[in-house]
mmCIF file as gemmi writes it, N, C-alpha and C atoms, coordinates in Angstrom:
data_model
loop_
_atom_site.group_PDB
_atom_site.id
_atom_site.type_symbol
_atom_site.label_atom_id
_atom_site.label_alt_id
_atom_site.label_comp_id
_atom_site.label_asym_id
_atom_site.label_entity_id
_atom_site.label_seq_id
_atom_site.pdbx_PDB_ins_code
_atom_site.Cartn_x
_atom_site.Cartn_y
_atom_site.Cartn_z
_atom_site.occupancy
_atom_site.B_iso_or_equiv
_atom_site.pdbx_formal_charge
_atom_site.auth_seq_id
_atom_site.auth_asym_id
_atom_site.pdbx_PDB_model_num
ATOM 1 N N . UNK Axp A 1 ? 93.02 -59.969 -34.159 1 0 ? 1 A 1
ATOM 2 C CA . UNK Axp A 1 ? 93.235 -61.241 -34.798 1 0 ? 1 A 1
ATOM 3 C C . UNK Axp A 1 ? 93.294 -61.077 -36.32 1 0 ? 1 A 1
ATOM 4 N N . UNK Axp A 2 ? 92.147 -60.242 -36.747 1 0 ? 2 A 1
ATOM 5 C CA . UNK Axp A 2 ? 92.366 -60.413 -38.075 1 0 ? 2 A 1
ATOM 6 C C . UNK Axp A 2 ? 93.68 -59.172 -38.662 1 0 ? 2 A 1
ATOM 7 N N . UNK Axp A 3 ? 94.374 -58.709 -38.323 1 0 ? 3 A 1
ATOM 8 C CA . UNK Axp A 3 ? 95.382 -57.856 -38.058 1 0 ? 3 A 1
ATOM 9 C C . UNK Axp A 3 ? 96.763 -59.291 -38.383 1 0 ? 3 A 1
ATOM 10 N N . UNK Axp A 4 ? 97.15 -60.127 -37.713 1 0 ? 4 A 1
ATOM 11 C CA . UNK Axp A 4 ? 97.583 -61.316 -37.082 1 0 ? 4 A 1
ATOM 12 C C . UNK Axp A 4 ? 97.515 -62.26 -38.683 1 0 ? 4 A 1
ATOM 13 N N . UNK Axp A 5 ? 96.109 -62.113 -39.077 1 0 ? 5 A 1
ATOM 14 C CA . UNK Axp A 5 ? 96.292 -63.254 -40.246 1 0 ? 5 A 1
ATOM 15 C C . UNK Axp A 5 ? 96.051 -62.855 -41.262 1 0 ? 5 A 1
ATOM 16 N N . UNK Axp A 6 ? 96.335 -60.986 -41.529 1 0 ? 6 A 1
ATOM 17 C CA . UNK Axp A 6 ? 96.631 -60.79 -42.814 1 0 ? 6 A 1
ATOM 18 C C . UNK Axp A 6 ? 98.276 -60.914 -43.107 1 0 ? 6 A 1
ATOM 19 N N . UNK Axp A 7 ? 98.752 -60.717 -41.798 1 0 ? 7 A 1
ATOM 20 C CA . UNK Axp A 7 ? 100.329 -60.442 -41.847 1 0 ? 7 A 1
ATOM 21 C C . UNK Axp A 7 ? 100.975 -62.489 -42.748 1 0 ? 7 A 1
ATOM 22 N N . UNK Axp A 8 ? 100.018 -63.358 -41.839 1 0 ? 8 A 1
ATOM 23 C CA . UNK Axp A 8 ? 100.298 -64.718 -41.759 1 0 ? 8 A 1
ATOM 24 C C . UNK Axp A 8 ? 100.162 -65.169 -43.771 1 0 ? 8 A 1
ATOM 25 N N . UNK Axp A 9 ? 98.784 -64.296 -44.068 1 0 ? 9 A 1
ATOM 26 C CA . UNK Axp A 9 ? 98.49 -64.852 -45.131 1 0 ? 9 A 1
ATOM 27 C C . UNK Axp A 9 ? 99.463 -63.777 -46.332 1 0 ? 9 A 1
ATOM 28 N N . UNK Axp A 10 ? 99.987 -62.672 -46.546 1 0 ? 10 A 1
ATOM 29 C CA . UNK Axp A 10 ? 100.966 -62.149 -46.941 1 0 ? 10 A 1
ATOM 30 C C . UNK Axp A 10 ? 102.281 -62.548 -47.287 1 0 ? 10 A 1
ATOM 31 N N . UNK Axp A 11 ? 102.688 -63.266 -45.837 1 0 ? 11 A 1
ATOM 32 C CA . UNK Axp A 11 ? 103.806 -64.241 -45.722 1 0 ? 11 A 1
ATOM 33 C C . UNK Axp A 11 ? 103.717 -65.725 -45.881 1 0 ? 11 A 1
ATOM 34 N N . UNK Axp A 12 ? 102.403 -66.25 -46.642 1 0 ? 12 A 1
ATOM 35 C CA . UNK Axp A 12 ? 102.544 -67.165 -47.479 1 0 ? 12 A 1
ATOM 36 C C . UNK Axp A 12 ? 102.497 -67.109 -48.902 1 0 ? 12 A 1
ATOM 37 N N . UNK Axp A 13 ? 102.12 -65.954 -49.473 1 0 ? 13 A 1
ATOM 38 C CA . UNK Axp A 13 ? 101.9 -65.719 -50.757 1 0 ? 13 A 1
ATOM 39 C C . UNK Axp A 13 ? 101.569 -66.53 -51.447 1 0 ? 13 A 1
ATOM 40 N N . UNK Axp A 14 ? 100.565 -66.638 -51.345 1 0 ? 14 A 1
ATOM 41 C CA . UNK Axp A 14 ? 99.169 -67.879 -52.119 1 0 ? 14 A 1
ATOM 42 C C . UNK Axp A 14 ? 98.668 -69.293 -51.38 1 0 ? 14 A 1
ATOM 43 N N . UNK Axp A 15 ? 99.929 -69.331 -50.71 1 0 ? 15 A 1
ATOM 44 C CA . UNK Axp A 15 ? 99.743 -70.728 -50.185 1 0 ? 15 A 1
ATOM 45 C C . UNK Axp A 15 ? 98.753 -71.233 -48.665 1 0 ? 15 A 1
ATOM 46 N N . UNK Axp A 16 ? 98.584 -72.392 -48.792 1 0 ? 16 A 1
ATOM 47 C CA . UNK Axp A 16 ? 97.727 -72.235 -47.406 1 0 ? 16 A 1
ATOM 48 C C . UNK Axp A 16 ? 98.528 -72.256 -46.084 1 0 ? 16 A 1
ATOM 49 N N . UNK Axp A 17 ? 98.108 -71.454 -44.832 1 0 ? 17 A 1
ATOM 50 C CA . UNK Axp A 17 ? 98.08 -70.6 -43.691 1 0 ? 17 A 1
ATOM 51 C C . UNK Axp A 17 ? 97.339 -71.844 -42.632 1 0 ? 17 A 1
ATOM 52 N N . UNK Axp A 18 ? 98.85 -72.52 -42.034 1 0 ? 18 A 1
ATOM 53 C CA . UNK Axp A 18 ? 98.185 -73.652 -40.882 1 0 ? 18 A 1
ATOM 54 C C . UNK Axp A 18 ? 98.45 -72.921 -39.246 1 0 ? 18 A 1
ATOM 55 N N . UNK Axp A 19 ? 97.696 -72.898 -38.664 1 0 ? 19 A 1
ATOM 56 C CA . UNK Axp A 19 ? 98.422 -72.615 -37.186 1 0 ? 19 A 1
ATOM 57 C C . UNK Axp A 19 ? 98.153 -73.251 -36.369 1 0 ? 19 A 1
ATOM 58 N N . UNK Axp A 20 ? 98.699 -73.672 -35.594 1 0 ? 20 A 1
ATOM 59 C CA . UNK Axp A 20 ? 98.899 -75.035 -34.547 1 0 ? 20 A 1
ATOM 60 C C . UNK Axp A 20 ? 98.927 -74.289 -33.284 1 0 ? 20 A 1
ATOM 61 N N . UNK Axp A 21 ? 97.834 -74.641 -32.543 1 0 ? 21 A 1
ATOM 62 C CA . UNK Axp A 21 ? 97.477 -74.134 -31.279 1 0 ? 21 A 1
ATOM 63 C C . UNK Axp A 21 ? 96.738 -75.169 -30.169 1 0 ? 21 A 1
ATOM 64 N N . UNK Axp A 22 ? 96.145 -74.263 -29.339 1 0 ? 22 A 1
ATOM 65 C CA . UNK Axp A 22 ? 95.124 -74.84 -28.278 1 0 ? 22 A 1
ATOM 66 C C . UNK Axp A 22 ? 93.502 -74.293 -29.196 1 0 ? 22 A 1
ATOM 67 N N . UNK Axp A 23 ? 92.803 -74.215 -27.773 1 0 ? 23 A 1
ATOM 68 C CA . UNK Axp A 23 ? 91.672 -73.755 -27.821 1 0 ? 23 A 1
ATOM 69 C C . UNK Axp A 23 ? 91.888 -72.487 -27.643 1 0 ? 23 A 1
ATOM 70 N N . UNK Axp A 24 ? 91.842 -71.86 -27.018 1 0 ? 24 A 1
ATOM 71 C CA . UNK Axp A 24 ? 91.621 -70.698 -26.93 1 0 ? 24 A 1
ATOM 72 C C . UNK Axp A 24 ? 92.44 -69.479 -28.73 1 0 ? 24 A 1
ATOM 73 N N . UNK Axp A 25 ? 93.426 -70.464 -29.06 1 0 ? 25 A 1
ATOM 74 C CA . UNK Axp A 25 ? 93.834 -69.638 -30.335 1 0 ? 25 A 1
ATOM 75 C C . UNK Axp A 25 ? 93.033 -69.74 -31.557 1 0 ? 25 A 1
ATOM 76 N N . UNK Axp A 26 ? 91.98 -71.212 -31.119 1 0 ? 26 A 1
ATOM 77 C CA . UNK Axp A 26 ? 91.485 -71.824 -32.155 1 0 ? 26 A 1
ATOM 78 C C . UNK Axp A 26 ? 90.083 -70.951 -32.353 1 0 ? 26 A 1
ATOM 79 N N . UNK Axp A 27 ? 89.583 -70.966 -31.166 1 0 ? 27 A 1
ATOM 80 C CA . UNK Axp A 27 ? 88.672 -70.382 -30.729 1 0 ? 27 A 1
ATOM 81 C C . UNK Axp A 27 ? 88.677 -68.972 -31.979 1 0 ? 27 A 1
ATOM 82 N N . UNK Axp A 28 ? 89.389 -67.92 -30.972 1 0 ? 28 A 1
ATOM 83 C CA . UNK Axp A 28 ? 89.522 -66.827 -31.526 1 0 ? 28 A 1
ATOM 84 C C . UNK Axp A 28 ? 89.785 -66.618 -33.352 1 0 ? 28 A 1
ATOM 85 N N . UNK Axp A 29 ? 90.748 -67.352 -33.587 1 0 ? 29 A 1
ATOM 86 C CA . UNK Axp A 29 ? 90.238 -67.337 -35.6 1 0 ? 29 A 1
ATOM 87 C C . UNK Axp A 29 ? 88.723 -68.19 -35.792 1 0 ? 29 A 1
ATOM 88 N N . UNK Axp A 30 ? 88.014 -69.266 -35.404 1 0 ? 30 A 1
ATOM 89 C CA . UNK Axp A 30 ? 87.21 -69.48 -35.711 1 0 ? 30 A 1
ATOM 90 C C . UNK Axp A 30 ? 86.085 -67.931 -35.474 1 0 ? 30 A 1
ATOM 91 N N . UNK Axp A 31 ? 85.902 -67.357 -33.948 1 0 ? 31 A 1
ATOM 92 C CA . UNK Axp A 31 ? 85.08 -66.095 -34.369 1 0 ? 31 A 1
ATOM 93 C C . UNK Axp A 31 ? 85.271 -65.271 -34.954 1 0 ? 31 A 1
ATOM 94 N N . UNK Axp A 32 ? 86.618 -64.837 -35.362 1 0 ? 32 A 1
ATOM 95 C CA . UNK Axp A 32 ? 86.726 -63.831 -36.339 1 0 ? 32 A 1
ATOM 96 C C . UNK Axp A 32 ? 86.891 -64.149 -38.38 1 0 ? 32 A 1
ATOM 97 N N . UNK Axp A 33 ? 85.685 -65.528 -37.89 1 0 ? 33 A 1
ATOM 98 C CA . UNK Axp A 33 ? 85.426 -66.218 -39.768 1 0 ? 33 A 1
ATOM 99 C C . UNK Axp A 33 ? 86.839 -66.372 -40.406 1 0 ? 33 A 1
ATOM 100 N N . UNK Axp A 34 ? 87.587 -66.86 -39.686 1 0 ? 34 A 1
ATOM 101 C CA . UNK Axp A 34 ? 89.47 -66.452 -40.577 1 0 ? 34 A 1
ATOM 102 C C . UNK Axp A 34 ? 89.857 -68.246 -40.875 1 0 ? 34 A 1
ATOM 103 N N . UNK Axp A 35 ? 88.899 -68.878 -40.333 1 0 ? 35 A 1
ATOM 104 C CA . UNK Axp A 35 ? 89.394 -70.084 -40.577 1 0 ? 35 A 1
ATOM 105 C C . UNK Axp A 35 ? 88.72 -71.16 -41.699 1 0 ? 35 A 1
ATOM 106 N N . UNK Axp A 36 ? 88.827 -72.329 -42.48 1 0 ? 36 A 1
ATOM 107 C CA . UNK Axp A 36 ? 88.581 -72.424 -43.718 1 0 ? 36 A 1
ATOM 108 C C . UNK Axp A 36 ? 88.161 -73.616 -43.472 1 0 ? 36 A 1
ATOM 109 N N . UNK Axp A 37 ? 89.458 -74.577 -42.806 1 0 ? 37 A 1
ATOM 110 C CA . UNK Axp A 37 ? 89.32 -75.835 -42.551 1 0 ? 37 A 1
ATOM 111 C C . UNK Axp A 37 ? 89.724 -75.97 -40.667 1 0 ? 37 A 1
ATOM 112 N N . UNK Axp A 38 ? 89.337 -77.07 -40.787 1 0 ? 38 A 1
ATOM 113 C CA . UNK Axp A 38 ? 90.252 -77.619 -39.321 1 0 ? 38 A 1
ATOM 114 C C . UNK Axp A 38 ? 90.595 -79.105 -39.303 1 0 ? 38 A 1
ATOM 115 N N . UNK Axp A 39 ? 91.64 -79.555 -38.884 1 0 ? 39 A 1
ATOM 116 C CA . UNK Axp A 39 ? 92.319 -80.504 -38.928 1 0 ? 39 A 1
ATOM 117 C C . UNK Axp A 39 ? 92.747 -81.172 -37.475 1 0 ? 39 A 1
ATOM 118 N N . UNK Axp A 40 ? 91.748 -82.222 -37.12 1 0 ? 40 A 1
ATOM 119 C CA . UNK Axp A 40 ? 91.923 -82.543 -35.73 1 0 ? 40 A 1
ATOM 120 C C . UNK Axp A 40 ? 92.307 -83.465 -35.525 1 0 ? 40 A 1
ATOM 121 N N . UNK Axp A 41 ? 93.159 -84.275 -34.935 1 0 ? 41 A 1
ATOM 122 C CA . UNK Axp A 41 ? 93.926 -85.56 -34.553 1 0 ? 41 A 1
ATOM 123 C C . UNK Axp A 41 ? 93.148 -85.897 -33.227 1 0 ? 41 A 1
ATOM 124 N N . UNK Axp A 42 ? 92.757 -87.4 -33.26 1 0 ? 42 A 1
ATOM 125 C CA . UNK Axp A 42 ? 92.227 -88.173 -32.374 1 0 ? 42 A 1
ATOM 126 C C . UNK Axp A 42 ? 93.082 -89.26 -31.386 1 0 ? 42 A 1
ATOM 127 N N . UNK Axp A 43 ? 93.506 -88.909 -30.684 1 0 ? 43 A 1
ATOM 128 C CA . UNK Axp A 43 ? 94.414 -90.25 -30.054 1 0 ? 43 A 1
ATOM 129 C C . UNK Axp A 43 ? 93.537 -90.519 -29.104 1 0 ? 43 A 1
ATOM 130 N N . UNK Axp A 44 ? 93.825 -92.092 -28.579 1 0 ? 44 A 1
ATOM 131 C CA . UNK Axp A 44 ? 93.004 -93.014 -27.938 1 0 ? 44 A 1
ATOM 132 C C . UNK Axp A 44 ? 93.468 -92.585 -26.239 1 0 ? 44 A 1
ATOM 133 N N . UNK Axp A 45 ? 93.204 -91.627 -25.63 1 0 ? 45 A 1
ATOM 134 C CA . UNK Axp A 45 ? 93.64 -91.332 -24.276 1 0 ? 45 A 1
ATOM 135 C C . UNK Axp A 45 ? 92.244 -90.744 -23.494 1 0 ? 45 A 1
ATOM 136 N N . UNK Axp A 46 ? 92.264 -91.348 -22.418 1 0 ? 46 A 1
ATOM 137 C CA . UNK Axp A 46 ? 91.291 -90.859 -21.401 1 0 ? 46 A 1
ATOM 138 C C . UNK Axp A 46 ? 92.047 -89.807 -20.496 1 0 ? 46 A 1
ATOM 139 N N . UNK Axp A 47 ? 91.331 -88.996 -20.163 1 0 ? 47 A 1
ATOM 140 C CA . UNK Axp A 47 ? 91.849 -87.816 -19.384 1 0 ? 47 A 1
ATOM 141 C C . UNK Axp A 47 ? 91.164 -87.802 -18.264 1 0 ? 47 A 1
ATOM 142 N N . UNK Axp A 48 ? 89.779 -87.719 -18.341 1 0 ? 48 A 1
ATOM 143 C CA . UNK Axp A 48 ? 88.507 -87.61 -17.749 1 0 ? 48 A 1
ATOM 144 C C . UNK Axp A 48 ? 88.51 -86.102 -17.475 1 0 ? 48 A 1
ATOM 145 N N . UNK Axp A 49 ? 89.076 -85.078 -17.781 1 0 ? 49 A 1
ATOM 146 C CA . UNK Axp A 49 ? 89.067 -83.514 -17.971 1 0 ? 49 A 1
ATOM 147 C C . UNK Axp A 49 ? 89.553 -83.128 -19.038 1 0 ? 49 A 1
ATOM 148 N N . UNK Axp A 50 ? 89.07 -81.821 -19.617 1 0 ? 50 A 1
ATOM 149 C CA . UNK Axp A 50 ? 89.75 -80.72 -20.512 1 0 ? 50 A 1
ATOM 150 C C . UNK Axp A 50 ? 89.463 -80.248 -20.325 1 0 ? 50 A 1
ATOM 151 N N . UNK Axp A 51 ? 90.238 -78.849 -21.926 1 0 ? 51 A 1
ATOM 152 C CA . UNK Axp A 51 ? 89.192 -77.96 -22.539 1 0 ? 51 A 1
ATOM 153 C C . UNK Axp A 51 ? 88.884 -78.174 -23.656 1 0 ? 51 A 1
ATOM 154 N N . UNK Axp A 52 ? 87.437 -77.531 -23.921 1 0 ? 52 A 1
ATOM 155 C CA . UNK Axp A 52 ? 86.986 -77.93 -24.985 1 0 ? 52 A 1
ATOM 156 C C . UNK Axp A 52 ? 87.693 -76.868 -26.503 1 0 ? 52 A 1
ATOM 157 N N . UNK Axp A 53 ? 87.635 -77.935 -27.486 1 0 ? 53 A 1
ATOM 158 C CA . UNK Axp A 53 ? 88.571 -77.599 -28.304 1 0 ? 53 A 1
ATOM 159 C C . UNK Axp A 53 ? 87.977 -76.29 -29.074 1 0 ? 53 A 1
ATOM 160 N N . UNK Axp A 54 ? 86.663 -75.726 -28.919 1 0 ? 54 A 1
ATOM 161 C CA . UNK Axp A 54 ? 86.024 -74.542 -29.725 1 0 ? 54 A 1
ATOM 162 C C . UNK Axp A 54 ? 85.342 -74.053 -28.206 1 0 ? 54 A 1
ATOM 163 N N . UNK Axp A 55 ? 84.66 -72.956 -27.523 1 0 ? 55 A 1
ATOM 164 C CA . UNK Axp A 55 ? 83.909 -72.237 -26.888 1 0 ? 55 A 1
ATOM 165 C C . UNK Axp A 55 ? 82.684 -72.347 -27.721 1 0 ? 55 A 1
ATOM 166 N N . UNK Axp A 56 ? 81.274 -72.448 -27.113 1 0 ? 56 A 1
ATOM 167 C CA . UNK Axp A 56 ? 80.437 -72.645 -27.549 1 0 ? 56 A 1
ATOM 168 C C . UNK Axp A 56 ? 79.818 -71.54 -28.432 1 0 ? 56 A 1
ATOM 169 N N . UNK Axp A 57 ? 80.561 -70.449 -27.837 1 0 ? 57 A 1
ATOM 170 C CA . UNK Axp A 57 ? 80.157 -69.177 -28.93 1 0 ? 57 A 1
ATOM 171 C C . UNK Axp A 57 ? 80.885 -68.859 -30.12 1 0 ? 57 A 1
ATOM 172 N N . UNK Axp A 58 ? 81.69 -69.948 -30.662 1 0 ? 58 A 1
ATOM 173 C CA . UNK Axp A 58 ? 82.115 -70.392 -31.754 1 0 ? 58 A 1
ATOM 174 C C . UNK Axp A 58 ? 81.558 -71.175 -32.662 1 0 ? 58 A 1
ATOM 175 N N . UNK Axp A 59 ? 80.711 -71.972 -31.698 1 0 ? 59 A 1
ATOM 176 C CA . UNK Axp A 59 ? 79.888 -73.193 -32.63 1 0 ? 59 A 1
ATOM 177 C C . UNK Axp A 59 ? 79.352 -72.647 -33.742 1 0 ? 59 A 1
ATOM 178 N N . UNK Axp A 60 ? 80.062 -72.958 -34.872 1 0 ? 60 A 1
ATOM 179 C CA . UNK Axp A 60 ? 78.5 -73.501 -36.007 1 0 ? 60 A 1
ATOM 180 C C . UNK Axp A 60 ? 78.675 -74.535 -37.1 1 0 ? 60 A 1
ATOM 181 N N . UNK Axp A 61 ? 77.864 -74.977 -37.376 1 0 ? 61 A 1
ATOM 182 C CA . UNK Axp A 61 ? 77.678 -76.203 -37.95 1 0 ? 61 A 1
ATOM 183 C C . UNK Axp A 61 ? 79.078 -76.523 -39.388 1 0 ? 61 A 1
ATOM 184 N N . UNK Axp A 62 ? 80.079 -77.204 -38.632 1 0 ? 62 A 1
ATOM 185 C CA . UNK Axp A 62 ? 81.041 -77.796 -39.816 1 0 ? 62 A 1
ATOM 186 C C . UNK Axp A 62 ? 80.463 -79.261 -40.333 1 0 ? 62 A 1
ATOM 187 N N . UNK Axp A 63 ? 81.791 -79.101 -41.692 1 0 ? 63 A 1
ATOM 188 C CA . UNK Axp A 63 ? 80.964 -80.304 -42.326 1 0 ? 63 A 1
ATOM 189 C C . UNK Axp A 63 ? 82.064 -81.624 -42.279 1 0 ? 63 A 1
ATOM 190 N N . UNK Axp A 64 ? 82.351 -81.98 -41.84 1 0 ? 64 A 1
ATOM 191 C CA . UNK Axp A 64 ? 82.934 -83.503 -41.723 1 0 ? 64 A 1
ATOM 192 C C . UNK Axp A 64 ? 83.272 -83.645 -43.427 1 0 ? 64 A 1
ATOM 193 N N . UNK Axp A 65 ? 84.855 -83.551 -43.833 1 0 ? 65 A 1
ATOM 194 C CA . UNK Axp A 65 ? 85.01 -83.555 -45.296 1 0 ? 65 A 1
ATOM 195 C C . UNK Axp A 65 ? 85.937 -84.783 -45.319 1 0 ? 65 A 1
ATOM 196 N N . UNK Axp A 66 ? 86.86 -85.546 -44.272 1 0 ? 66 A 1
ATOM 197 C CA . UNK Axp A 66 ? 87.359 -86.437 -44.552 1 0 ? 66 A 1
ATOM 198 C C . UNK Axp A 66 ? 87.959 -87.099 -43.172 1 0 ? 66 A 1
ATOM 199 N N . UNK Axp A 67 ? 87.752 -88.465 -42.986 1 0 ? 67 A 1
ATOM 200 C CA . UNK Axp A 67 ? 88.449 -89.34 -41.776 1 0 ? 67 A 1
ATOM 201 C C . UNK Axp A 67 ? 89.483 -89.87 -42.496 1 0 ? 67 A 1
ATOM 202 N N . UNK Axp A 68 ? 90.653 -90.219 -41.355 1 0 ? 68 A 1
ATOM 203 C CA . UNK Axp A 68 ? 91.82 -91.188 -42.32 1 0 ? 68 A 1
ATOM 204 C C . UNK Axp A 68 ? 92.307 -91.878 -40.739 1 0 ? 68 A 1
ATOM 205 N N . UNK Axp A 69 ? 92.816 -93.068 -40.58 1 0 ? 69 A 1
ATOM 206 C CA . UNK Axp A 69 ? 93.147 -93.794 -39.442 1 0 ? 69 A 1
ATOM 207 C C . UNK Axp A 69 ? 94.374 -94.124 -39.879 1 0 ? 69 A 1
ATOM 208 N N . UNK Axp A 70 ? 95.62 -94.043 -38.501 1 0 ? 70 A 1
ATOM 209 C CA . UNK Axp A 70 ? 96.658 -94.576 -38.965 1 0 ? 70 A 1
ATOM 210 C C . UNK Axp A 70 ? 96.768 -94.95 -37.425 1 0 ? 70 A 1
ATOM 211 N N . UNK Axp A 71 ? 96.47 -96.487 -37.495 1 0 ? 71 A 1
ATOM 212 C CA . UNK Axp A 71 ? 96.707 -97.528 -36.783 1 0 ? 71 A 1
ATOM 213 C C . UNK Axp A 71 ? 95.717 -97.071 -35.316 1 0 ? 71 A 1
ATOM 214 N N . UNK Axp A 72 ? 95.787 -96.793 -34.525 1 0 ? 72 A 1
ATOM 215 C CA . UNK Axp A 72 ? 94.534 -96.323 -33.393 1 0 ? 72 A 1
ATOM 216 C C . UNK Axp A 72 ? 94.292 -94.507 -33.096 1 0 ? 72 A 1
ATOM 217 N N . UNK Axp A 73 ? 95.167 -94.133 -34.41 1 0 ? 73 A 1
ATOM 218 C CA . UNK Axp A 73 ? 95.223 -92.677 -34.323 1 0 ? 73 A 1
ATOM 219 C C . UNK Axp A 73 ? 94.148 -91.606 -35.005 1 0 ? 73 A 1
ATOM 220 N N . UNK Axp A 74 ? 93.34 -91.295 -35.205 1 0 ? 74 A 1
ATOM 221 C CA . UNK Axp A 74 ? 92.616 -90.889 -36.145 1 0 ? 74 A 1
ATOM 222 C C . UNK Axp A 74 ? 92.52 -88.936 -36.424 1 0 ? 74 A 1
ATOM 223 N N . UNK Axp A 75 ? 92.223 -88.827 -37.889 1 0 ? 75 A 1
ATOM 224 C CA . UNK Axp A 75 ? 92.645 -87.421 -38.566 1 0 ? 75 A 1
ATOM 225 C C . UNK Axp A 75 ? 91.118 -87.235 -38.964 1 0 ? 75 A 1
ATOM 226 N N . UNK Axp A 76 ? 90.542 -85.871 -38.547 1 0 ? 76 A 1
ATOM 227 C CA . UNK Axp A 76 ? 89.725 -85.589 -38.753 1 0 ? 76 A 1
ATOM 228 C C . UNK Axp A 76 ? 89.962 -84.128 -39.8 1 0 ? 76 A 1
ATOM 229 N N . UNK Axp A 77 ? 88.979 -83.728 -40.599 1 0 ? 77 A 1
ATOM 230 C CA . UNK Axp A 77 ? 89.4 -82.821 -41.4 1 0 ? 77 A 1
ATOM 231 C C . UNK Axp A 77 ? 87.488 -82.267 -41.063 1 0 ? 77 A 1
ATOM 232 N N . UNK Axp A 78 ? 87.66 -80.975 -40.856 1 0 ? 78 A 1
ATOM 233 C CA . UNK Axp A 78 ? 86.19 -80.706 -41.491 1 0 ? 78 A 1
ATOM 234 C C . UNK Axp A 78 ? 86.481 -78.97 -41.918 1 0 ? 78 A 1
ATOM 235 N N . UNK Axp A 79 ? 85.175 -78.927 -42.664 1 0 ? 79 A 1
ATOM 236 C CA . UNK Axp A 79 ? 84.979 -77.557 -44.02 1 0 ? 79 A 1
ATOM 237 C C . UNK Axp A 79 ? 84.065 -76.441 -42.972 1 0 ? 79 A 1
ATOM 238 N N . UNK Axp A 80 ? 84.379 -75.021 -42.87 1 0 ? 80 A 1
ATOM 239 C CA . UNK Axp A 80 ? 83.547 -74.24 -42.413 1 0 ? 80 A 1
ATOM 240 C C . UNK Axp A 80 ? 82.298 -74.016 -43.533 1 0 ? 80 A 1
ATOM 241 N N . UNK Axp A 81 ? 81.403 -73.773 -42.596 1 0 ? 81 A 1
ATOM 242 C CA . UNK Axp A 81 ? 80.287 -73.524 -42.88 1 0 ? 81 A 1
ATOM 243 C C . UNK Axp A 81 ? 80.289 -72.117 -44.612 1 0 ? 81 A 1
ATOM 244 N N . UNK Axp A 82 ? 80.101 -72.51 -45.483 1 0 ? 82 A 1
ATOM 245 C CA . UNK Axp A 82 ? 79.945 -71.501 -46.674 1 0 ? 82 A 1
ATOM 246 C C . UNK Axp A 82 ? 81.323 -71.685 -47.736 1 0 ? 82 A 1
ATOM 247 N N . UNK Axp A 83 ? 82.084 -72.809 -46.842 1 0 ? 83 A 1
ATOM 248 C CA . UNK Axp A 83 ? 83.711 -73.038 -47.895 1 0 ? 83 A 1
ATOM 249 C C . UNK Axp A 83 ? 83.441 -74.259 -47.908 1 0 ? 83 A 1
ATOM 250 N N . UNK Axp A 84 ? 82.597 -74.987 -48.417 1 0 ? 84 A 1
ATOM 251 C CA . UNK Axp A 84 ? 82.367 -76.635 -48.855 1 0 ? 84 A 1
ATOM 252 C C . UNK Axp A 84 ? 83.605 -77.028 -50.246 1 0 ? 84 A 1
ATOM 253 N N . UNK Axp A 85 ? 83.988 -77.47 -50.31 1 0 ? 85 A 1
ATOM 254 C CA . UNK Axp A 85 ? 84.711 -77.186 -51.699 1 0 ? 85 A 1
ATOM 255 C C . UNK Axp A 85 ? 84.167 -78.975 -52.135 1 0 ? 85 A 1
């Protein structure tokens, strides 16, 4: 992985490095510390199943840096743990 997002961050040359996935891709940069922010969209749908969007051996404590609502849709933003800005 971290192989994967030196190539990603090279080929942005300075700029910020988004990747749009599931869980399991999310997963994997969150354990290998490669990720900064996360940016989660909330839509109003019942499923009554998933997956969960991190593996629990990913968990650690993010910080909730900004909500924004557009109309019943909601944008979550939060800061990894040690990149508070």
């Amino acid at each position: 992985m971290t192989e994967v997002h030196q190539q990603l961050v090279e080929a942005a040359r300075g700029k910020n490095v988004w990747i749009l996935g599931g869980a399991e891709l999310a997963t994997q940069f969150v354990q290998a510390d490669l990720v900064d922010e996360l940016h989660i969209g909330v839509a109003p749908v019942l499923v009554g199943s998933g997956t969960r969007l991190l593996h629990a051996a990913a968990y650690t404590p993010w910080t909730l840096a900004e909500t924004n609502q557009y109309g019943s849709f909601l944008a979550l933003r939060y800061v990894a743990p040690g990149r508070e800005s």
